[in-house]
N, C-alpha and C positions, 0 to 999 in steps of 0.2 A: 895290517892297517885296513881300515874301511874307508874304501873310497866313495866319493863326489865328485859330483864337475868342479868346482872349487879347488878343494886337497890335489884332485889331477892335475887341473892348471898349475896351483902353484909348484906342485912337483916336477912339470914340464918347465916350467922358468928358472926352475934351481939347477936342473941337470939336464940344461941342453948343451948338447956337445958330446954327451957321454955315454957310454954303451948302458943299455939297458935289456932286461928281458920281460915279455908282457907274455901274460899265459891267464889262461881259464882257470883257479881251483875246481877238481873233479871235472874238466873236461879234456879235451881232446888239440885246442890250439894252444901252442905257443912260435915267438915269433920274438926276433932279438937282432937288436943293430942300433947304430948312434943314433940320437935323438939329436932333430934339431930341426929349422925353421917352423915355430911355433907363430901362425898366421892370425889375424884374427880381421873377419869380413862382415859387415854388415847385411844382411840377406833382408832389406823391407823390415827396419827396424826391431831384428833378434840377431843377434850377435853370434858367430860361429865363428868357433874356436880349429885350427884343424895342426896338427904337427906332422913332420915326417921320420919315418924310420928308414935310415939307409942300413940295411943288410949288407955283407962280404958277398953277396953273389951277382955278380954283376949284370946287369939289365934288371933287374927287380927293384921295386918300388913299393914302398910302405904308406898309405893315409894313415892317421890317427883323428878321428872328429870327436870332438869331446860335443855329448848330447845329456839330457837332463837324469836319465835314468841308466846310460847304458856308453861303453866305447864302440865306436863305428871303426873299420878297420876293412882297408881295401886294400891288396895286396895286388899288383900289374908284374906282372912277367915277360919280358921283351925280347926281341934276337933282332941284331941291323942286320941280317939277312933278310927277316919277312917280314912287312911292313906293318903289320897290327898285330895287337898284342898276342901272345901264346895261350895267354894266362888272366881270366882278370876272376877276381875271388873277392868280392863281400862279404864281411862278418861281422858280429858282434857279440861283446859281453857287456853282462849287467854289473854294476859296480860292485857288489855283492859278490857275485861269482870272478872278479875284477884281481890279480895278482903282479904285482912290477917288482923286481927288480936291477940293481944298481949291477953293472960284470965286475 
């Protein structure tokens, strides 16, 4: 499938709940866990979309920000032994380069 901000949204409202897998065609990230709380915030009159993926590995933290050309993807790494994070990693793919599926 060819993705959009549109096609993502509504695939995000169809199958929140549900385990998914988001990866690069031809590149190097993927990344897989339930989907779910699909936000959506007004920022000064543009609208931003943003969902989370909960991963099986506990302290970790997935964004998903759906943007016009591309998915934004923050992944936070934590331990309650140290107080800031271990981990914090920005990415993104272009919808093109864009792969989801359903586990």
């Amino acid at each position: 499938m060819e993705w959009n901000k549109s096609k993502l949204l509504d695939f995000f409202r169809q199958h929140s709940g549900k385990k998914i897998i988001v990866e690069e065609s031809g590149g190097t990230l993927r990344i897989q866990g339930k989907l779910q709380d699909l936000v959506e915030t007004d920022m000064c009159s543009r609208i931003l979309f943003e969902a989370s993926l909960v991963p099986e590995i506990p302290g970790t933290e997935i964004s998903l920000t759906l943007h016009e050309g591309f998915l934004g993807i923050h992944l936070l790494a934590s331990s309650p032994e140290v107080g800031e994070p271990l981990l914090s990693c920005p990415a993104q793919i272009s919808y093109e380069k864009l792969s989801i599926s359903i586990c």
